[in-house]
C-alpha positions in Angstrom: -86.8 -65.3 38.9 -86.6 -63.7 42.1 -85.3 -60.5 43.5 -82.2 -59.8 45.9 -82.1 -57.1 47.7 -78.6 -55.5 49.7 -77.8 -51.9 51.3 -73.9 -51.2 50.5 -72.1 -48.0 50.7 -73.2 -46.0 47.8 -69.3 -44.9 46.8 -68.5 -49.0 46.4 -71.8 -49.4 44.7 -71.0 -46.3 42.1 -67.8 -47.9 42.0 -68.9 -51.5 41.2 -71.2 -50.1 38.4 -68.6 -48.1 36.8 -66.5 -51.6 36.9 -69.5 -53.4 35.6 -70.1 -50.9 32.8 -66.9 -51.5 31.4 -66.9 -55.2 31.4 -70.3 -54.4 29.4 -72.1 -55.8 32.7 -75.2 -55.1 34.4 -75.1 -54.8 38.0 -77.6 -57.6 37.8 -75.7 -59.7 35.7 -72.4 -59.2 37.5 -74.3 -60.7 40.9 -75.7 -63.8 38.9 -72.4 -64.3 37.9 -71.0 -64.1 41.4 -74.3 -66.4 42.5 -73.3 -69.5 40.0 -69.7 -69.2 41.2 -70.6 -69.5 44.4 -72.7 -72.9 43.1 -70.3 -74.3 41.1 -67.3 -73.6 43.6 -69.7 -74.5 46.6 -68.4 -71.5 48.3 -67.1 -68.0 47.9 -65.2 -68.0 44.4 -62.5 -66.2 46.1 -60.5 -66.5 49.3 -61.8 -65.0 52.5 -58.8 -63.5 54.7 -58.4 -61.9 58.2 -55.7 -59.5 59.0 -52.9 -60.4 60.9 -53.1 -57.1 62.5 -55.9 -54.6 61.8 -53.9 -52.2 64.3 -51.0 -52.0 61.4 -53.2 -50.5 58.4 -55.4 -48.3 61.2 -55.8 -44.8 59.9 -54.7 -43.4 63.2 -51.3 -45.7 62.9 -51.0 -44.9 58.9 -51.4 -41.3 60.1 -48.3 -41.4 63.1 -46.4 -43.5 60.3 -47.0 -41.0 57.2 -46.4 -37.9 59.5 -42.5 -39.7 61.0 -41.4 -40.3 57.7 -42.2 -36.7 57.0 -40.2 -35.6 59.8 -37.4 -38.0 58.7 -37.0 -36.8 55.1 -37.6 -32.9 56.0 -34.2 -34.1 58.9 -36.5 -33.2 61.5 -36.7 -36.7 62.8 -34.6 -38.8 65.3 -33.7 -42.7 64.2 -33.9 -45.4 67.1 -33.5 -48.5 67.4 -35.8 -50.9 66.7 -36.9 -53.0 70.2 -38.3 -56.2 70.7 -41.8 -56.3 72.7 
């Protein structure tokens, strides 16, 4: 046996015991189980993915977006066309 060691956020890690604790998991057991995946798919057991554009699902564009559609259903907002770039 040998030990792993990993710094992660400590929110996702509270958050990934709290999952593994209700699956009746140790955090221990949840990464072997993620380790002989890994073997026996001889890669990640799940699909990797880039964005097609971060800039869409920025916080400062969710922000401008959340804060128009405010404006739109208060009637405080102006419609336009949509353009081509």
């Amino acid at each position: 046996m040998t030990t792993i060691s990993a710094k992660i956020d400590n929110s996702d890690k509270n958050l990934f015991e709290s999952i593994c604790d209700s699956m009746g998991l140790s955090i221990s057991s949840a990464i072997s189980a993620f380790v002989k995946a890994t073997i026996r798919e001889n890669g990640m057991p799940f699909a990797l993915k880039a964005m097609d554009d971060p800039y869409i699902y920025s916080e400062a564009n969710m922000k401008y977006l959340r804060e128009s559609i405010n404006q739109l259903e208060s009637g405080n907002g102006k419609v336009h066309e949509l353009r081509e770039i």
